[in-house]
C-alpha positions as a printed Julia matrix, in Angstrom:
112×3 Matrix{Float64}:
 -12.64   23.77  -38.91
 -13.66   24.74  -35.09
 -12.49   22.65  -32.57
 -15.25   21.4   -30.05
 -15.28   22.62  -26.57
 -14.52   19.53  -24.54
 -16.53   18.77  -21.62
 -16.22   19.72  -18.33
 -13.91   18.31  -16.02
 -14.85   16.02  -13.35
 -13.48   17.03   -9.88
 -13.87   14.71   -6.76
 -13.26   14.77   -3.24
 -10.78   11.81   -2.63
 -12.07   11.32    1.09
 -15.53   11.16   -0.43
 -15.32    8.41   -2.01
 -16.41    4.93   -1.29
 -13.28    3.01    0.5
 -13.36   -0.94    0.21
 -11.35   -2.79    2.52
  -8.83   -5.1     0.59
  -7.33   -6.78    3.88
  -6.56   -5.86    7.16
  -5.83   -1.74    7.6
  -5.74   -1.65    3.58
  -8.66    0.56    1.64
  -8.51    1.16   -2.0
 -10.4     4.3    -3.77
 -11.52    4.24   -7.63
 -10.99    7.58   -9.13
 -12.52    8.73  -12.16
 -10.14    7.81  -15.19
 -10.38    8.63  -19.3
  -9.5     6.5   -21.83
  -7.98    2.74  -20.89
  -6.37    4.21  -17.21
  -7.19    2.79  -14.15
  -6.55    5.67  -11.46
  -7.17    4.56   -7.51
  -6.13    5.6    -4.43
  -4.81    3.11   -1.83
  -4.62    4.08    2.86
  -3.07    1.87    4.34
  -3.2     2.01    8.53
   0.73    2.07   10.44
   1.88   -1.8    10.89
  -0.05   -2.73    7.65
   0.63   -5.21    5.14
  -0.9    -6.0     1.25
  -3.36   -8.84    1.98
  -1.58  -10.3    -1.39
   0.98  -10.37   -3.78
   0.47   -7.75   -6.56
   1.16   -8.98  -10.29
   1.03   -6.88  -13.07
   0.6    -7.43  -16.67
   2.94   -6.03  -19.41
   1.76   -2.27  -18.61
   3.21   -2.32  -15.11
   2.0     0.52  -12.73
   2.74    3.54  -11.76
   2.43    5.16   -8.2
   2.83    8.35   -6.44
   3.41    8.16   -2.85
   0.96   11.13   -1.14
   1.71   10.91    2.6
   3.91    8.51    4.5
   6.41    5.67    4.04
   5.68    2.65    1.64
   8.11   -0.18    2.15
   9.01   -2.53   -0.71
  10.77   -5.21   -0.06
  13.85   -3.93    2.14
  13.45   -0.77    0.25
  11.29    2.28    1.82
   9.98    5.23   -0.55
   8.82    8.1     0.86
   6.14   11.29    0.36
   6.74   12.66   -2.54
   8.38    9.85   -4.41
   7.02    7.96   -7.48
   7.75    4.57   -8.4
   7.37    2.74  -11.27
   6.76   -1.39  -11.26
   7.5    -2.14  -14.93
   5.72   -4.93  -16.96
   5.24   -8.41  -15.45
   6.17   -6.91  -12.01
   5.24   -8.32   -8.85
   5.08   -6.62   -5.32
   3.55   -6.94   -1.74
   3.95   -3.5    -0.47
   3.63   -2.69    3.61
   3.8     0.19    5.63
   5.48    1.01    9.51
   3.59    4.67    9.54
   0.83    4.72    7.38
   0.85    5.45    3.64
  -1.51    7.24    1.14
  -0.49    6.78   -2.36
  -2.06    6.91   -5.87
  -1.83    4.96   -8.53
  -2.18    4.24  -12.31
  -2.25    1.17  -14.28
  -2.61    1.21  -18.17
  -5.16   -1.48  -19.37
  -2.89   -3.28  -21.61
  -6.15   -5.6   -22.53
  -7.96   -2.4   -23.48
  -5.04   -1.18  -25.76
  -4.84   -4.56  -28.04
């Protein structure tokens, strides 16, 4: 039996995409996901704080840290680190510089 061709890919522009402001110097970015992911992109300006505290469900999340510092706590990650906030996490990240980072979060009501 032939296997199908799948379909193209989808490609985006990050900067291209609609940014909602979450809080003060905070923008979040949807990105295009398959299957039960939730992919985004979060900026968030130097001096910057979360507007809230982040809880997660029994998936966690995931996130890649693009471009500058993100500060956790008393911890700081940097550029090129990834970090993973396992189930039933919590967090209220902040930034000194200025961060870019992207993340994924499993849809653990999707997967039931």
């Amino acid at each position: 039996m032939r296997k199908q061709p799948s379909p193209e890919p989808v490609a985006v522009v990050i900067d291209s995409i609609e940014r909602v402001e979450k809080g003060a110097g905070c923008y979040r970015r949807s990105l295009p996901a398959v299957g039960p992911v939730s992919a985004w992109v979060v900026d968030m300006d130097p001096g910057s704080e979360w507007p809230y505290v982040d809880h997660h469900d029994e998936m966690g999340e995931q996130v890649y840290i693009a471009s500058g510092e993100l500060i956790e706590g008393e911890r700081r990650y940097q550029a090129g680190q990834y970090i993973v906030f396992g189930p039933n996490s919590s967090h209220r990240p902040r930034t000194d510089t200025g961060v870019r980072l992207i993340g994924f979060n499993l849809l653990g009501r999707l997967l039931r």
